[in-house]
Backbone as CSV, one residue per row, in Angstrom:
resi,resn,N_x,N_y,N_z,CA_x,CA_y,CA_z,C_x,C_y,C_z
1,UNK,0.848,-1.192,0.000,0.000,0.000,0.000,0.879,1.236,0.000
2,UNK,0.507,2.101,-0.936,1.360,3.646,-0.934,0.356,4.330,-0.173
3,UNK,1.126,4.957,0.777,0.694,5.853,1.677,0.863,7.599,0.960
4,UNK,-0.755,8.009,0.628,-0.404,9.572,-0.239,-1.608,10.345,0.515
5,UNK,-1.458,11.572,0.208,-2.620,12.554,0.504,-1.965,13.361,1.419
6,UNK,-0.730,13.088,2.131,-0.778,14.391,3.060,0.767,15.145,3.164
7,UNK,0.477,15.846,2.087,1.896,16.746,1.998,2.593,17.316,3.240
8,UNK,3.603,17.192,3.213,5.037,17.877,4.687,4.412,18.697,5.469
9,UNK,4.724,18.999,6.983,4.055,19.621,7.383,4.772,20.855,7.212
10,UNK,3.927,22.341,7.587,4.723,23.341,7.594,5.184,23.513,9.315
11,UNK,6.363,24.730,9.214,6.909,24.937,10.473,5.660,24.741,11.432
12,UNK,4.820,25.953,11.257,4.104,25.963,12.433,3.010,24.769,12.960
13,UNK,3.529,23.448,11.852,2.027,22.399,11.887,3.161,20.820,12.262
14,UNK,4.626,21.624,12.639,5.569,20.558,13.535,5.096,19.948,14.633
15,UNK,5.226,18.584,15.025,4.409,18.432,15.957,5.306,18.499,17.126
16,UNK,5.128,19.171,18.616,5.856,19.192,19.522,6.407,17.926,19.957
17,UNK,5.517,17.049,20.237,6.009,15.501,20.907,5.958,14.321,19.740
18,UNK,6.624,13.135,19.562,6.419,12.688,18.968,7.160,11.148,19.342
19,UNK,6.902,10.284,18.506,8.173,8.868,18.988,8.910,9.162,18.375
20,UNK,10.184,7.861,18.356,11.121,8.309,17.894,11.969,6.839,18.073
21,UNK,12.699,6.620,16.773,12.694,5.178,16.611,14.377,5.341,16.867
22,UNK,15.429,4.833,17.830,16.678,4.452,17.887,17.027,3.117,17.013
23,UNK,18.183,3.882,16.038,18.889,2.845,15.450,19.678,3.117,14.803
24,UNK,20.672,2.477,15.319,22.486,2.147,15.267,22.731,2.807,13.610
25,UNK,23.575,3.377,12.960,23.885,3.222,11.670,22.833,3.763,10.887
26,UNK,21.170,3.940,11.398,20.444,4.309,9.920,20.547,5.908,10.029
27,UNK,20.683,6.718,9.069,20.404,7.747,8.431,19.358,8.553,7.598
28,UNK,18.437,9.164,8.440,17.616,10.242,7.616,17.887,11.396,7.729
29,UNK,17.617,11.945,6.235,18.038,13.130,6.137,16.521,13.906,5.613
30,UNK,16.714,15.099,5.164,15.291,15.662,4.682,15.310,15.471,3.497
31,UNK,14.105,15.178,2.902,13.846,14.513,2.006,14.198,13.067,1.263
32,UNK,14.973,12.697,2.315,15.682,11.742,1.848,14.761,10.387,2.396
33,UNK,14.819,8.975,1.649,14.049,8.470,1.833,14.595,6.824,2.657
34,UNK,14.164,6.322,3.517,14.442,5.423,4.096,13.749,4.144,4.517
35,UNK,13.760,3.118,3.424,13.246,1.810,3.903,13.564,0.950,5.343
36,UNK,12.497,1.060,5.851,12.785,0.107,7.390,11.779,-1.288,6.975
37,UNK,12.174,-2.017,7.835,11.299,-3.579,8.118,11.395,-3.773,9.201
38,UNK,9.815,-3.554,9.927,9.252,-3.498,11.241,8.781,-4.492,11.864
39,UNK,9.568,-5.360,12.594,8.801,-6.459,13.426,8.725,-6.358,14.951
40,UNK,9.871,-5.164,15.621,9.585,-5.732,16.884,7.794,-5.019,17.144
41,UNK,7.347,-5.926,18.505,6.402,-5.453,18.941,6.255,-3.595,19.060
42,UNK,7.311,-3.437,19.720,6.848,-2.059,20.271,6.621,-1.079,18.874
43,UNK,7.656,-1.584,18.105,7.808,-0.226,17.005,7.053,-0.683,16.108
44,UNK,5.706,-2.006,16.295,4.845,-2.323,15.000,3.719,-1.597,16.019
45,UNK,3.748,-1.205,16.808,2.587,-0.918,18.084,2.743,0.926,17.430
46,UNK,4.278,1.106,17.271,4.493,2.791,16.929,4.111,3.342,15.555
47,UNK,4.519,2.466,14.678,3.745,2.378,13.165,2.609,2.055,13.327
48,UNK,1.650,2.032,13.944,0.106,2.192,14.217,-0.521,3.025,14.235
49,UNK,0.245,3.608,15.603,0.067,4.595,15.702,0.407,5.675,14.911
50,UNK,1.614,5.825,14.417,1.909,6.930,13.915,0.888,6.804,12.206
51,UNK,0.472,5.791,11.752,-0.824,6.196,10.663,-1.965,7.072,11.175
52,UNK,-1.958,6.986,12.343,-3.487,7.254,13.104,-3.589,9.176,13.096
53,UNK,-2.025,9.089,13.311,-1.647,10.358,14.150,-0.619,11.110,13.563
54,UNK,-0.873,11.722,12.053,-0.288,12.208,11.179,0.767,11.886,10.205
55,UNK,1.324,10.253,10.793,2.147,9.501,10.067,3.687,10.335,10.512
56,UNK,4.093,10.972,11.920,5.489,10.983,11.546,5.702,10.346,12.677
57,UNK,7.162,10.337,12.733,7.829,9.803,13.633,9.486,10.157,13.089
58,UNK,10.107,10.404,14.648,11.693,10.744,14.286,12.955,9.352,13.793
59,UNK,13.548,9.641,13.870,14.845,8.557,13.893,16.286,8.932,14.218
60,UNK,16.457,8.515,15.338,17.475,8.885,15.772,18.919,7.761,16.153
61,UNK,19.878,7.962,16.516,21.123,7.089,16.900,20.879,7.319,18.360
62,UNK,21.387,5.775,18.533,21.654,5.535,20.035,23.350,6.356,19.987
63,UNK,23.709,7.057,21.382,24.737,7.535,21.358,25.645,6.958,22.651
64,UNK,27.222,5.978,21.859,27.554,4.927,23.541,28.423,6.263,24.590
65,UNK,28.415,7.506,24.107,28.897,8.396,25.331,28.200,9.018,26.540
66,UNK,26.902,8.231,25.988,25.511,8.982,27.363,25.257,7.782,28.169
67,UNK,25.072,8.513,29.150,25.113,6.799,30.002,23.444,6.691,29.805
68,UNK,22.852,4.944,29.983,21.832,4.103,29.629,21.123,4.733,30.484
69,UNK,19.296,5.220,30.264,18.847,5.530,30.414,17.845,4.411,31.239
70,UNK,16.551,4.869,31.357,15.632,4.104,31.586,14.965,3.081,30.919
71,UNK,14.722,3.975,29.711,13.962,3.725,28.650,14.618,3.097,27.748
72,UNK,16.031,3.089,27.900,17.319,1.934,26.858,18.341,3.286,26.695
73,UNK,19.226,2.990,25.715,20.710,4.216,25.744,20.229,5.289,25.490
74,UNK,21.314,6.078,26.053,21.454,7.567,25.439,21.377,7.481,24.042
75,UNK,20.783,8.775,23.602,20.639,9.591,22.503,21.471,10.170,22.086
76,UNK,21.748,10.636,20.891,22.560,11.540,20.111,21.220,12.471,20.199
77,UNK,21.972,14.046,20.674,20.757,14.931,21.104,19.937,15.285,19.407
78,UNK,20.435,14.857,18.172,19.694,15.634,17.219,19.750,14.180,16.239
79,UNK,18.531,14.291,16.162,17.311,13.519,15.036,17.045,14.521,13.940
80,UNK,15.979,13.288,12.502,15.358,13.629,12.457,13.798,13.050,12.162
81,UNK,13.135,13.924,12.154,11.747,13.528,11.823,11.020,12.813,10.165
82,UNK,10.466,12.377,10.610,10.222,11.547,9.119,8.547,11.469,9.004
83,UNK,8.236,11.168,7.702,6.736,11.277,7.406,6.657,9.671,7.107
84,UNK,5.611,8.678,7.188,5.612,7.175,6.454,4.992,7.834,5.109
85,UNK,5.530,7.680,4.575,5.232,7.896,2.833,4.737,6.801,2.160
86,UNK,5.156,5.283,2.506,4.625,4.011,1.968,4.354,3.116,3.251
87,UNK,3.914,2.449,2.791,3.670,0.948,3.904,2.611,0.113,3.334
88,UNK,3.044,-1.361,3.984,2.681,-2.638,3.329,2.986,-3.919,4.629
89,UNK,2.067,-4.533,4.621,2.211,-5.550,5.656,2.591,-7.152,4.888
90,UNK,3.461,-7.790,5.714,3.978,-9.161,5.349,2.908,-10.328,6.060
91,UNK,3.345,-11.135,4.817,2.080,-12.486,6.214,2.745,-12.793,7.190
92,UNK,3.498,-12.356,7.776,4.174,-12.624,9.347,4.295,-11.394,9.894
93,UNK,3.366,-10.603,9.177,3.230,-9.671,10.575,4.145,-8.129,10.145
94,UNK,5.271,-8.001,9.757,6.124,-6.979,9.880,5.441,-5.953,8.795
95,UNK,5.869,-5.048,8.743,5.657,-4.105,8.294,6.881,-3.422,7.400
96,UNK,7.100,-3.199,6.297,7.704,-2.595,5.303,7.312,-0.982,5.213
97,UNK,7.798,-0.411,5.710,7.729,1.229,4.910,8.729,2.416,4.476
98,UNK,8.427,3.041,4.112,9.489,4.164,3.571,9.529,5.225,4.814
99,UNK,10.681,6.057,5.203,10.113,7.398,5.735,10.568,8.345,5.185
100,UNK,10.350,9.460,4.723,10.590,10.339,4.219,10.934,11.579,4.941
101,UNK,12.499,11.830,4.462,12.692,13.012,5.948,12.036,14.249,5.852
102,UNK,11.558,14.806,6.927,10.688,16.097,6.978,11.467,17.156,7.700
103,UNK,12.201,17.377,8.728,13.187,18.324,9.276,13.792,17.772,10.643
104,UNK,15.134,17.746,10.410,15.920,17.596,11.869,15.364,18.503,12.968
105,UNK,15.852,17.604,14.385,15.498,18.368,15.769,16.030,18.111,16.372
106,UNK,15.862,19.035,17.533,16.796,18.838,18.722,15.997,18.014,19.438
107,UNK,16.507,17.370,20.628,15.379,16.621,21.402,15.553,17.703,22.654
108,UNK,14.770,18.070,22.983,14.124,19.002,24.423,14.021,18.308,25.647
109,UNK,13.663,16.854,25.760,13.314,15.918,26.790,12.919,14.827,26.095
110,UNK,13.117,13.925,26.921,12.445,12.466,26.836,10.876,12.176,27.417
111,UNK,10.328,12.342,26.849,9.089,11.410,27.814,8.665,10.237,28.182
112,UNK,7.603,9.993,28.772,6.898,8.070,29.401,6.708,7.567,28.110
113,UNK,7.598,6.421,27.639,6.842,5.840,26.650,5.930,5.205,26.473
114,UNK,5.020,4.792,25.598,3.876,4.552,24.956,3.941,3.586,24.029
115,UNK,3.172,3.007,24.874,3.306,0.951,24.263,4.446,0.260,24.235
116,UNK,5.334,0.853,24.409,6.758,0.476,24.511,7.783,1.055,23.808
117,UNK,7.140,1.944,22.798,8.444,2.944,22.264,8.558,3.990,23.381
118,UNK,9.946,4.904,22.622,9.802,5.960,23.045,9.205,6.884,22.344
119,UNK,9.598,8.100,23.308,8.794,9.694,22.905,10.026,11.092,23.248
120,UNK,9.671,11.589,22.206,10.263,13.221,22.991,9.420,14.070,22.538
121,UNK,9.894,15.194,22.986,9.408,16.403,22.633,10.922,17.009,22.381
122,UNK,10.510,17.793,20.701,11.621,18.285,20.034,11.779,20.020,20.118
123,UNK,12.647,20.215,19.538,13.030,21.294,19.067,13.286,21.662,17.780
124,UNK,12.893,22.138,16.641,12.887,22.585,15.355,13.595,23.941,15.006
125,UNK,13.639,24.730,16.152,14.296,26.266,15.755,15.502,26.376,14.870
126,UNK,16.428,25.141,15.284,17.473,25.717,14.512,17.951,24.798,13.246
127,UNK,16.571,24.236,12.850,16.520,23.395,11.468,15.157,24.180,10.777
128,UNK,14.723,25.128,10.787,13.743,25.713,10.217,14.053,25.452,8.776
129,UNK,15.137,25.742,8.287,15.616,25.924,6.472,15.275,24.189,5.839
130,UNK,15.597,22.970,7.107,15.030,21.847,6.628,14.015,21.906,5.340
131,UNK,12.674,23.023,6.095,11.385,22.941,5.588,11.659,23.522,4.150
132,UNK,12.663,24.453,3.602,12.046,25.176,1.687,13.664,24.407,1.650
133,UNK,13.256,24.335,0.007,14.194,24.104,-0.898,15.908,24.220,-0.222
134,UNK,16.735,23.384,-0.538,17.992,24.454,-0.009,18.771,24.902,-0.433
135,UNK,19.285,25.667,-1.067,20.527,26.495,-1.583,21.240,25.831,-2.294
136,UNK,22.210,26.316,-3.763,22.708,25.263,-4.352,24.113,24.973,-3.242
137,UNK,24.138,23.537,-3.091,25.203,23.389,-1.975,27.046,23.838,-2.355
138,UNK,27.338,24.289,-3.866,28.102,24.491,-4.344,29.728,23.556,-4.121
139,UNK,28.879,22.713,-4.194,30.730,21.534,-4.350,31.133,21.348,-5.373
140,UNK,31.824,20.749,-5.898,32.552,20.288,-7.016,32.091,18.555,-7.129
141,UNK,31.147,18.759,-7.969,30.559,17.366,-8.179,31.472,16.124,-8.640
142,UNK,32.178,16.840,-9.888,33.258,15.873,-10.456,34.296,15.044,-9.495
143,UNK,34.531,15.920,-8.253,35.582,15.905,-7.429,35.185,14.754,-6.929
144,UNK,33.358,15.056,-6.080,32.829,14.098,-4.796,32.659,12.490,-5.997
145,UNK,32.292,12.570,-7.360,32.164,11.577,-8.301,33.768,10.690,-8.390
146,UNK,34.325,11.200,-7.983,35.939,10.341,-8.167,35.954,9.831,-6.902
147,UNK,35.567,10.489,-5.898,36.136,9.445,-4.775,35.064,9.102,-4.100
148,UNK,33.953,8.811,-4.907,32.717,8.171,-4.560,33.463,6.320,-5.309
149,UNK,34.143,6.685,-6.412,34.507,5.576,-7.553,35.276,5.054,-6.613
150,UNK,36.204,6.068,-6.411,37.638,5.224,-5.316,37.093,4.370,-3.677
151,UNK,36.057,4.991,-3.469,35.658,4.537,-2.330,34.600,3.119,-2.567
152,UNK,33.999,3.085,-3.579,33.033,2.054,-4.480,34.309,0.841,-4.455
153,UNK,34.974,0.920,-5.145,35.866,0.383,-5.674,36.833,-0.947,-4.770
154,UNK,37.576,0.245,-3.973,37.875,-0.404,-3.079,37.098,-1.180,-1.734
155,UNK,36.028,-0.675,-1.866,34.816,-1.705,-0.948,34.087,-2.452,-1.339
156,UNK,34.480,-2.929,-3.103,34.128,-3.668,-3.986,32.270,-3.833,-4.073
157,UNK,31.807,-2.607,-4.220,30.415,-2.488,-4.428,30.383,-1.973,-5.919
158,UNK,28.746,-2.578,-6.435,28.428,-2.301,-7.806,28.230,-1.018,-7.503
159,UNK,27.484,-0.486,-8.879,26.733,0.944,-8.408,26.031,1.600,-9.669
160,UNK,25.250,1.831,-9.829,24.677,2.208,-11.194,24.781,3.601,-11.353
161,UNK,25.804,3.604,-12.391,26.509,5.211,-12.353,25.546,5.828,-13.337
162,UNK,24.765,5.276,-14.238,23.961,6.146,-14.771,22.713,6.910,-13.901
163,UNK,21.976,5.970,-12.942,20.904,6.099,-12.081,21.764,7.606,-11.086
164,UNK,23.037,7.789,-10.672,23.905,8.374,-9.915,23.933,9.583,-10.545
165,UNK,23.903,9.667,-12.158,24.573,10.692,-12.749,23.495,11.702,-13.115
166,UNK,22.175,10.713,-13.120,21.160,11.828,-12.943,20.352,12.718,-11.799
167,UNK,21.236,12.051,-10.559,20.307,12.821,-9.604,20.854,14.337,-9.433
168,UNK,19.764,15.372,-8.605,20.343,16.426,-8.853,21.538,16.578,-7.349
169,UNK,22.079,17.714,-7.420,23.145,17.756,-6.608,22.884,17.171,-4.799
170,UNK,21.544,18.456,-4.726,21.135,17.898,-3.061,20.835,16.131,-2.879
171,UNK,19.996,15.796,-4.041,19.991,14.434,-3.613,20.950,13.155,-3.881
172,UNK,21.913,13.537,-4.411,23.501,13.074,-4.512,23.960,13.087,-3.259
173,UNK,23.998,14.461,-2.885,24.544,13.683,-1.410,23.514,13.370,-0.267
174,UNK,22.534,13.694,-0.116,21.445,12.967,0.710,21.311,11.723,0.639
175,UNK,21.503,10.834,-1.047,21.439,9.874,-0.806,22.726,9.356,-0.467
176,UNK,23.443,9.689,-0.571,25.282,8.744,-0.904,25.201,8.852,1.235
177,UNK,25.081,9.906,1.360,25.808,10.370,2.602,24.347,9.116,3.535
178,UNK,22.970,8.619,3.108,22.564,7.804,3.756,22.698,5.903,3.720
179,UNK,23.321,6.375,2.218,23.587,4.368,2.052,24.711,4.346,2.220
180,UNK,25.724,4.668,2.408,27.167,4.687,2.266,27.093,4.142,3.724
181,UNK,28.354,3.021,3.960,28.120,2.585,5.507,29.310,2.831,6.411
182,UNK,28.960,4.539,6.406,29.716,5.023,7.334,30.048,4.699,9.113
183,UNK,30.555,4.607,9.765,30.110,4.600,11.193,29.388,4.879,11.703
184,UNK,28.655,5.075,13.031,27.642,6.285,13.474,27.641,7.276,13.580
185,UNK,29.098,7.320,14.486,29.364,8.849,14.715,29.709,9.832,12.987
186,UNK,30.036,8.967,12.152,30.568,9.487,10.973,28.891,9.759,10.501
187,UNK,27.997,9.095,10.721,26.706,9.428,10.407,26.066,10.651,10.875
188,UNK,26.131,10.442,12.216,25.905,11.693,12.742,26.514,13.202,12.542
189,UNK,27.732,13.108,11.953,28.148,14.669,11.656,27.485,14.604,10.350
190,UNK,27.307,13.883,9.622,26.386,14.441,8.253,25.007,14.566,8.294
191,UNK,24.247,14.048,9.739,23.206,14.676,9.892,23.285,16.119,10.562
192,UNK,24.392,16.218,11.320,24.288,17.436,11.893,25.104,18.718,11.211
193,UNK,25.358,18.173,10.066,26.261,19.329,8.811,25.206,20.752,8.900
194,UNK,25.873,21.907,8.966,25.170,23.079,9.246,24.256,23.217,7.737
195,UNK,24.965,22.782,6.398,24.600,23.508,5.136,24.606,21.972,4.826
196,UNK,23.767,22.156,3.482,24.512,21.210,2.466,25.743,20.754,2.164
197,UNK,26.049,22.452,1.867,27.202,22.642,1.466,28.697,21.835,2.356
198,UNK,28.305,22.116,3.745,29.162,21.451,4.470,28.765,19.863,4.351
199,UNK,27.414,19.178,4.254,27.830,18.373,4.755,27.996,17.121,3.081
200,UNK,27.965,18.051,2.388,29.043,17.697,0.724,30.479,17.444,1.111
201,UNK,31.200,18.891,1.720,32.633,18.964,2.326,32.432,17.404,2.921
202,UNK,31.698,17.089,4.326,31.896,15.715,4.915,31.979,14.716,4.575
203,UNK,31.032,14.887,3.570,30.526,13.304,3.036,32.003,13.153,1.690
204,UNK,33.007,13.814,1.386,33.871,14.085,0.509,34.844,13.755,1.575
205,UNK,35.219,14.026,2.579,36.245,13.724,3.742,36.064,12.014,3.798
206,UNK,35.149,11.974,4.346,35.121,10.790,4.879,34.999,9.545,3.573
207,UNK,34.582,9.661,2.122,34.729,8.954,1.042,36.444,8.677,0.892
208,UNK,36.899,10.021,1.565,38.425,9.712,0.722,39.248,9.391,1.880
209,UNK,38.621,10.046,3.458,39.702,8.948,4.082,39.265,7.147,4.251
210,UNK,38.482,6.957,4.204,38.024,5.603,4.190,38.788,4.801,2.591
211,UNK,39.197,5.765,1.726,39.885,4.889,0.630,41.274,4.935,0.676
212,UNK,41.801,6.291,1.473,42.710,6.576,1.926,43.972,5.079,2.981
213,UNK,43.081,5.211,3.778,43.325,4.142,4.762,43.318,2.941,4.248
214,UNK,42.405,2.394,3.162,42.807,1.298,2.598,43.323,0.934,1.569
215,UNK,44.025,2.269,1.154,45.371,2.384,0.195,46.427,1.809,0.868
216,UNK,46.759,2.530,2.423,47.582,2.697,3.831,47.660,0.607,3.861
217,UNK,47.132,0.239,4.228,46.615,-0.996,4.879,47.309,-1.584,3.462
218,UNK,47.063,-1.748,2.493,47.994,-2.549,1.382,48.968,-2.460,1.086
219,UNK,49.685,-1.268,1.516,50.743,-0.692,0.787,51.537,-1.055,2.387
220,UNK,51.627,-1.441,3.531,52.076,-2.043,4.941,52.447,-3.376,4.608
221,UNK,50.915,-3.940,4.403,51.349,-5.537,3.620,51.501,-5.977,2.720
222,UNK,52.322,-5.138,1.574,52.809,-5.393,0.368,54.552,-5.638,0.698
């Protein structure tokens, strides 16, 4: 089932509280789109809900420098929020959907969770620009395209460079900077990149030291 009819919200129609799904490694960005497969109880109990109740919900990283909470680990204080854009149920139950990023937040507090997820209440002030279009991020495409190859390459992944060569700039790196299987913390500075623009610069750092290093590593045991 495609989930349609209810376009992004605007700033002022953000919702203050919301759940908010912890997990290791995944990456949403705005607009950017993210397949999950939902079986545990609590978070098929949260995808219920969240159809009922405007369809968003955040996504955030567990963070191992906060000490364990009540409710399970510390947080990385900034998420973001996501819309379910698709969904489809399996005969065993799980749930398949897309989320579609809608604007990063700060988290403000934790609240009592509900059915067994969690909850916060966010902060949006200083991701407002999330919501319009964003600025051309002005990198050097050719540049981030070479050591996207070098980094492909040496991590011996396919990649369909035509499907690549047509996207436009923002979603070049929205998507690269969310499938690419960076670390967490390496995840997290490209969610928390101030601009595009910067987090092009990041997602260009971290392509070339990761090919870098395993230039390093052959050239030891050669």
């Amino acid at each position: 089932m495609i989930v349609t009819g209810t376009p992004n919200p605007h700033a002022e129609e953000l919702p203050a509280a919301f759940p908010v799904f912890p997990l290791t490694g995944a990456l949403l960005l705005p607009r950017g789109r993210l397949p999950l497969n939902i079986f545990e109880p609590r978070y098929l109990a949260m995808t219920e809900d969240a159809l009922g109740a405007g369809r968003l919900f955040g996504m955030t990283q567990p963070d191992p420098q906060q000490p364990r909470l009540e409710t399970g680990p510390g947080l990385y204080r900034v998420g973001c929020l996501g819309r379910l854009s698709s969904f489809s149920e399996t005969d065993d139950g799980r749930y398949l959907i897309t989320l579609t990023g809608v604007c990063r937040f700060a988290i403000a507090e934790e609240l009592p969770t509900r059915r067994g997820y969690r909850r916060v209440r966010a902060d949006f002030a200083a991701f407002a620009g999330d919501l319009t279009p964003p600025e051309a991020a002005g990198f050097d495409r050719e540049e981030l395209l070479a050591a996207l190859r070098g980094y492909f390459t040496h991590r011996g992944f396919d990649a369909n460079w035509d499907a690549i060569g047509q996207m436009n700039d923002e979603m070049l790196v929205t998507t690269l900077a969310m499938v690419c299987p960076f670390e967490p913390a390496e995840k997290q500075a490209l969610l928390e990149a101030a601009t595009q623009g910067d987090r092009a610069a990041t997602l260009l750092a971290l392509l070339r030291i990761d090919t870098h290093g395993a230039q390093s590593d052959r050239a030891q045991a050669s």
